[in-house]
C-alpha positions in Angstrom: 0.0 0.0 0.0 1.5 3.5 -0.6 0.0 6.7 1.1 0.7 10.4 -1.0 1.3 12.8 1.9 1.4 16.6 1.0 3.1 18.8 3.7 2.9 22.3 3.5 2.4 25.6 5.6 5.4 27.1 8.2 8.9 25.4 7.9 7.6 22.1 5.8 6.9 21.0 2.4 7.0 18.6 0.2 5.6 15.7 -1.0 5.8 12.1 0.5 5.0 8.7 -0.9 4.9 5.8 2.0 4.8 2.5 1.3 3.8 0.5 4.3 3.4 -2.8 5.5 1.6 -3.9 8.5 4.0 -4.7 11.7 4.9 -8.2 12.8 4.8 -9.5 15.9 7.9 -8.1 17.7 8.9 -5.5 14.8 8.1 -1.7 15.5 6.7 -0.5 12.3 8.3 -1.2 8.2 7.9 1.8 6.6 9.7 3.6 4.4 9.9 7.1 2.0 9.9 6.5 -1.3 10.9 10.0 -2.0 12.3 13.2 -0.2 10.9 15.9 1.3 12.8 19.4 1.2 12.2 20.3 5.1 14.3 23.7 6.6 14.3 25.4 9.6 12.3 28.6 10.2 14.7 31.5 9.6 13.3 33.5 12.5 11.3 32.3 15.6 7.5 33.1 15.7 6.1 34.1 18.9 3.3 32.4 21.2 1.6 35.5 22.3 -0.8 33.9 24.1 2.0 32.4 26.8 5.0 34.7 25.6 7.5 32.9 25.1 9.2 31.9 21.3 7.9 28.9 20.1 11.3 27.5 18.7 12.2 27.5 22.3 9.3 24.8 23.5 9.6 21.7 21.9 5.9 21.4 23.1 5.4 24.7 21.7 7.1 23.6 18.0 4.5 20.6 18.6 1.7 22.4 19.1 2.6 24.8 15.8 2.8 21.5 13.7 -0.1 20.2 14.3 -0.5 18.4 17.6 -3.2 18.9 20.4 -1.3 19.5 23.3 -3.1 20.9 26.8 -1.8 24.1 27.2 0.8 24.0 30.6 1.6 20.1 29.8 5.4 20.1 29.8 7.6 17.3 28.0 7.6 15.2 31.2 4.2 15.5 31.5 3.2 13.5 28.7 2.5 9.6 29.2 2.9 7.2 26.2 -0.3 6.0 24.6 0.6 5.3 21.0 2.8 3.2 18.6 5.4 5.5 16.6 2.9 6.9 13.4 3.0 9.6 11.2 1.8 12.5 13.3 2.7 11.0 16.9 5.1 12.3 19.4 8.2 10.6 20.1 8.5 11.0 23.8 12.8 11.7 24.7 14.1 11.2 28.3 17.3 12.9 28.3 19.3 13.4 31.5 18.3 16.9 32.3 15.5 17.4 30.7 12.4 15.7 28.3 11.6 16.4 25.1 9.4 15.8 22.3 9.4 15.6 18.6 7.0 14.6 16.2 7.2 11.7 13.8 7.2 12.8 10.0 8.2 9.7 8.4 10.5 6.8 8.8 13.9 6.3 6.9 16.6 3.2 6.9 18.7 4.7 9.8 15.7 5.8 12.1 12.8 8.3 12.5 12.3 11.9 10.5 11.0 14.2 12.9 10.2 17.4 13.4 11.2 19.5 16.3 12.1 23.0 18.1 14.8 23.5 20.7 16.7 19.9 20.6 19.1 22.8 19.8 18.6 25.9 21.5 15.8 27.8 20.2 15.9 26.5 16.9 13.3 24.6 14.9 13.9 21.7 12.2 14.6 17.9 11.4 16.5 15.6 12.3 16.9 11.9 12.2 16.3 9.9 15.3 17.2 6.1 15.6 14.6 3.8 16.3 16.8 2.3 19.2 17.8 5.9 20.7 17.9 5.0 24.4 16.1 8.3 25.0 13.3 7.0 23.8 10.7 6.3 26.8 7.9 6.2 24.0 4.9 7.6 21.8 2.2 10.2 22.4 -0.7 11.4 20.3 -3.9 12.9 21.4 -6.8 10.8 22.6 -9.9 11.4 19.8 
């Protein structure tokens, strides 16, 4: 089965093409792009006016921006996993001094593409996170 997926608005675009195939027992998820997706950073951070502070400085803020129901005044930590890793779901980081989150924007051989704001300070973008990063403490998307 493969799934056309057009991104656009803020810091993405693109199109992908996924071609998935159901998990196995035991196996996380077999999915890969077929094609590539020109994703950048914003050039300047916007701000959340209504709790002050720059978005590409929240990872839940970046989150919320992209497309993801979060509470408002749920941190990182806060956030209890409740999903498998899909398209659209947070990945839930544990690092020593602080959590994070970044969502999942597709899947490539050498772990997940996400999207996220302040893994570096105050900045906003991708990056590739391995499927067996042992920050990983699980996966988060909004109940329906």
């Amino acid at each position: 089965m493969a799934i056309l997926i057009k991104v656009t608005g803020l810091a993405l675009a693109g199109v992908l093409t996924v071609s998935i195939a159901p998990p196995t027992a035991g196996e996380v998820l077999n999915m890969t792009i077929a094609s590539s997706v020109d994703l950048k950073p914003l050039e300047k951070p916007k701000t959340d006016a209504s709790e002050g502070t720059e978005i590409a400085c929240s990872c839940i803020k970046t989150a919320r921006q992209a497309g993801v129901d979060i509470p408002i005044g749920t941190n990182a930590g806060d956030l209890e996993p409740n999903s498998k890793p899909e398209i659209g779901a947070l990945i839930l980081l544990s690092y020593p001094t602080i959590d994070h989150v970044a969502k999942i924007l597709g899947y490539k051989a050498e772990g997940f593409l996400s999207y996220e704001g302040n893994y570096d300070h105050c900045i906003q973008g991708t990056r590739i996170i391995a499927y067996n990063d042992p920050a990983i403490r699980g996966f988060w998307k909004p109940e329906p």
